[in-house]
N, C-alpha and C positions, 0 to 999 in steps of 0.2 A: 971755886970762885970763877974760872975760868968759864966753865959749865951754867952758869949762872948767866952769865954777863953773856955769851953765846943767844941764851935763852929771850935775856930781855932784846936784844938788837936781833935778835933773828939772822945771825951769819951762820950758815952751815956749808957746807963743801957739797957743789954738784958732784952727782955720781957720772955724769956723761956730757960729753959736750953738747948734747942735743938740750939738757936738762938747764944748762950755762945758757943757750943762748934764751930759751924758753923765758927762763929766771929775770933773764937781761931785757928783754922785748916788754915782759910782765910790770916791770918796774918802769920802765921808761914812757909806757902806755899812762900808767897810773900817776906817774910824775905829768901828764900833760892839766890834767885835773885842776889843780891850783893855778896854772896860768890862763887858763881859759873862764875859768868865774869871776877874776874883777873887769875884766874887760864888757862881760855877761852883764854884770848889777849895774854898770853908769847906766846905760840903758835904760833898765829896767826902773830905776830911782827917775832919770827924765821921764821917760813915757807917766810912769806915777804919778809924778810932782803937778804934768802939767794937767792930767784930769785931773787932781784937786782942786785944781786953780780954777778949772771950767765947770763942777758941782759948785764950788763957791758961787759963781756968777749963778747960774743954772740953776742948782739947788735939786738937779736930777741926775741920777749916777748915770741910765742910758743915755744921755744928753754929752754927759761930761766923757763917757769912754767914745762912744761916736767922735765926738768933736779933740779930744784928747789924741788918737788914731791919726787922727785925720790930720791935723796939726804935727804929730812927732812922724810916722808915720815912716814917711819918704829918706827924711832924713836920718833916723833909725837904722834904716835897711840898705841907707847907700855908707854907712858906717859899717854895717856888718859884713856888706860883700866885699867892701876894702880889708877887713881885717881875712876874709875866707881867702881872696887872692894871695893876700901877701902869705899869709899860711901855707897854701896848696903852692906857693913857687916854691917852698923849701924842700919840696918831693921832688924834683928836679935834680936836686943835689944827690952827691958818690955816697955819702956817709946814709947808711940803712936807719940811724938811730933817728937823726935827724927827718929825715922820710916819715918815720912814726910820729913822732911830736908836730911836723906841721902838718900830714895828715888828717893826724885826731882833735886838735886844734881847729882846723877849717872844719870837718867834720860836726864837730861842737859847735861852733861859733852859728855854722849855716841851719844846725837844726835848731839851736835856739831862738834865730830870728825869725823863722819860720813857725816852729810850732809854740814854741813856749812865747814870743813876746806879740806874736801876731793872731795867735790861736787863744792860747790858757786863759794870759794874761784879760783881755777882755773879758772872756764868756766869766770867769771865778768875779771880775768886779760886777759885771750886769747881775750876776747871778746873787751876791751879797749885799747887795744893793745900800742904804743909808750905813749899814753897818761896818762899810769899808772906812768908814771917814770917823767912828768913834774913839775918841781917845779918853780915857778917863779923870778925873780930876788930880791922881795922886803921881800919874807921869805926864800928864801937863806941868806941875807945878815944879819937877824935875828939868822938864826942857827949857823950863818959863815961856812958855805961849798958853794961849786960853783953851782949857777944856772943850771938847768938842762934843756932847752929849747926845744920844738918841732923844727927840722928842717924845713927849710921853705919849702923843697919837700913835708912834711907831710902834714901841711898846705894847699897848693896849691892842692893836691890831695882831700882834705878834702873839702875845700870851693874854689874850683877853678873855671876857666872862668864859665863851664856848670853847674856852680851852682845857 
């Protein structure tokens, strides 16, 4: 039982203090993980939200991500270098464990705003163009908002006769 119960919780006995600290650094790194992804998604959900709002008007995904950008933008990125500061001060501090978490933290946080919400993020919406904004009829009616359908000129261009 004992042996078991080891097994599922993964507790085993370093062989050497080098392996202890290795083990301790390894776990501490991977524990930054979960605190740095909701911080990650508001972001991500605003920048989103508000290109919808700008295809709705627009009725053009390049229009809506251009003007979406341009709109969240500034304020996005003066959110994330506050969150990167306050992170990288806690490397400052005596405790080594601490050092790791708000390293990898700021680390995170700065590569996100930079590649993933500044970078990714537009090029995958330009690039999916009307199909970023489909919702289908059976989780519309779960969310209770109206269905948001591909036009059938989309479609027909998409998988049409010469397809």
């Amino acid at each position: 039982m004992k042996s078991q119960l080891a097994t599922l919780t993964s507790i085993r006995r370093p062989s050497s203090c080098s392996e202890a600290l290795e083990e301790d650094l390894r776990s501490q790194i991977f524990g930054v993980l979960p605190v740095a992804d909701p911080s990650i998604e508001e972001a991500e959900v605003f920048i989103l939200a508000r290109m919808r709002e700008e295809y709705d008007v627009t009725g053009s995904t390049n229009e809506a991500v251009v003007r979406g950008i341009g709109r969240t933008g500034r304020l996005v990125t003066s959110a994330a270098l506050i969150l990167f500061l306050a992170f990288t001060s806690l490397a400052s501090g005596p405790n080594v464990g601490v050092k790791i978490i708000g390293t990898g933290l700021g680390a995170g946080i700065l590569l996100d705003a930079t590649v993933v919400r500044m970078l990714l993020v537009p090029a995958l919406v330009s690039l999916f163009g009307r199909w970023n904004w489909w919702l289908p009829s059976f989780p519309a009616r779960l969310l209770r908002v109206e269905p948001s359908l591909i036009p059938v000129e989309v479609v027909v261009e998409s998988f049409g006769p010469g397809s």
